[in-house]
C-alpha positions as CSV (number, residue, x, y, z in Angstrom):
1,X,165.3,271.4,174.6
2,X,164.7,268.5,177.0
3,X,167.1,265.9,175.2
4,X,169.7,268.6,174.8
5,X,170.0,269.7,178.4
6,X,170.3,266.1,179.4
7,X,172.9,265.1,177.0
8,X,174.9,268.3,177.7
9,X,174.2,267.4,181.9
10,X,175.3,264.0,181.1
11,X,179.2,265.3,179.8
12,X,179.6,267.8,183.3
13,X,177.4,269.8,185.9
14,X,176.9,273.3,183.8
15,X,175.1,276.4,184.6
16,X,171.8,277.5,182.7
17,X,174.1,280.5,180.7
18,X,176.9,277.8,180.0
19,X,173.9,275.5,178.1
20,X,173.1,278.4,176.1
21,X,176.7,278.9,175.0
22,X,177.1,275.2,174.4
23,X,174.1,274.8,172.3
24,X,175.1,277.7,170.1
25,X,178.3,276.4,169.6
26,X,177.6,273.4,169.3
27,X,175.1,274.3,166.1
28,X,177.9,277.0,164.8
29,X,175.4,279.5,166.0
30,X,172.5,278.3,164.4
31,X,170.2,277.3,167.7
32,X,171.2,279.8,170.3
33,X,168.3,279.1,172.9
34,X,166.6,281.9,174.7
35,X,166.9,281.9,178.5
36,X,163.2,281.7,178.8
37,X,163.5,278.0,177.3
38,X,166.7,276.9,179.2
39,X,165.5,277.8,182.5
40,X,162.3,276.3,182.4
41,X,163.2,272.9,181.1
42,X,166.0,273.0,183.9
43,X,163.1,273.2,186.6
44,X,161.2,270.9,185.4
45,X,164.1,268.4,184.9
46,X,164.8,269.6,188.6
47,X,161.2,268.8,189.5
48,X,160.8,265.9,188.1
49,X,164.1,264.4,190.1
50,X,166.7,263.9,186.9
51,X,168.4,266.9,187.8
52,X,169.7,268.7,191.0
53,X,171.2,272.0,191.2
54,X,173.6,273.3,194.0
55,X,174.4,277.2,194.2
56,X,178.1,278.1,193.1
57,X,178.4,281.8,193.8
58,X,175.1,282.8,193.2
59,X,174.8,280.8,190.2
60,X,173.0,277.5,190.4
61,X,174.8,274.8,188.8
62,X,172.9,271.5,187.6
63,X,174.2,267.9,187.7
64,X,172.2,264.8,187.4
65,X,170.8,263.1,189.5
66,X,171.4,259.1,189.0
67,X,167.9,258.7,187.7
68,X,168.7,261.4,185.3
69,X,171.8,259.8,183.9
70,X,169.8,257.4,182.5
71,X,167.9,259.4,180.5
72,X,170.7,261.7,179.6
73,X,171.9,258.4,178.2
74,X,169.3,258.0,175.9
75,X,169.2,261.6,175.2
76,X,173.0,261.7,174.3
77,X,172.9,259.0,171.9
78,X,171.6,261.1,169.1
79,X,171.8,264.7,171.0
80,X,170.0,267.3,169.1
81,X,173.0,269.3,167.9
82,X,173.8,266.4,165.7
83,X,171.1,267.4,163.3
84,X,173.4,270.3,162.6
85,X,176.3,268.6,159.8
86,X,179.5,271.0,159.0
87,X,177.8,271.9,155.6
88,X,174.4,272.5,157.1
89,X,176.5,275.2,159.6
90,X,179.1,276.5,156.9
91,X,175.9,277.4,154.9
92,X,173.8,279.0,157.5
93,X,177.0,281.0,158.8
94,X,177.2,282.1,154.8
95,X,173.5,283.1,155.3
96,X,174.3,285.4,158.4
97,X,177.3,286.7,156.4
98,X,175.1,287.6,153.2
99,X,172.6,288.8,156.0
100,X,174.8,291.7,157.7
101,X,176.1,292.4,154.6
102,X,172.6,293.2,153.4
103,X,171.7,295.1,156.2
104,X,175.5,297.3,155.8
105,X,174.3,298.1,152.7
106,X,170.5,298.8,153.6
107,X,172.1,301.3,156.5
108,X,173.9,302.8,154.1
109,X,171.2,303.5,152.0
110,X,168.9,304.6,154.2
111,X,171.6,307.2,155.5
112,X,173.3,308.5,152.6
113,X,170.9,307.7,149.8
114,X,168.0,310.2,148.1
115,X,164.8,309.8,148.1
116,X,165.0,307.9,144.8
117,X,167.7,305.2,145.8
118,X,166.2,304.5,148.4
119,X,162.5,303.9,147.0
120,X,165.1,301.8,144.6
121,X,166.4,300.1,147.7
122,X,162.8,299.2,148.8
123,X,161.5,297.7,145.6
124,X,164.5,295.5,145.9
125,X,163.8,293.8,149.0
126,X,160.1,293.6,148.4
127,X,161.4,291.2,145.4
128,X,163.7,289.7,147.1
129,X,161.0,288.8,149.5
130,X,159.1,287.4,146.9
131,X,162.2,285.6,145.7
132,X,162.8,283.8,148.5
133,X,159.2,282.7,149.1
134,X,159.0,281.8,145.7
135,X,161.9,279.0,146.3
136,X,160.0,277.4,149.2
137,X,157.1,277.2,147.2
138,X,159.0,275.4,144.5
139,X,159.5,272.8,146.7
140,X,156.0,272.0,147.6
């Protein structure tokens, strides 16, 4: 989180929400980063004298301080986001496709199905489960 901020600061000033939007666009959704890591980092980047933030209309937005752009230097040479290739985010946005398309179809079964289809329905996913735990361990 730490190497992201910084090489995000060291592009333009942004606000804690805009870092979060970055970062999950940046990954094509994959790392969307929970308030309760952003704003935390940013304080102790703040504390620690790489960062400074100035209030913009109620909103705190961070820059860096010159101390800080030399470590969002570093930090932007190989910014975390870059881990994240165009295949590596086509294929996890075909996961979160295949995903809601599972649960559209789970909803539906849940709702409309009998008692039957929808112990069907459950058996299913319990070997899916299996499935798909079954490929890791594969690996191993």
């Amino acid at each position: 989180m730490r190497a992201a901020v910084l090489a995000l600061l060291a592009e333009r000033p942004m606000h804690g929400y805009e870092i979060i939007q970055e970062l999950e666009q940046r990954t094509g959704g994959i790392w969307r980063p929970s308030p309760g890591s952003v704003y935390p980092t940013l304080q102790l980047l703040e504390d620690e004298g790489l960062i400074v933030a100035e209030t913009d209309g109620g909103r705190k937005r961070f820059t860096l301080t010159e101390t800080g752009r030399e470590a969002a230097a570093t930090a932007a040479e190989t910014p975390p986001w870059a881990e994240f290739g165009d295949e590596h985010v086509s294929q996890a946005q075909d996961f979160r496709q295949a995903a809601f398309g599972i649960m559209s179809a789970l909803k539906e079964v849940g709702v409309s199905g009998t008692p039957e289809q929808r112990q069907a329905a459950l058996e299913i996913l319990n070997e899916t489960k299996r499935k798909l735990y079954a490929i890791l361990a594969e690996s191993e």
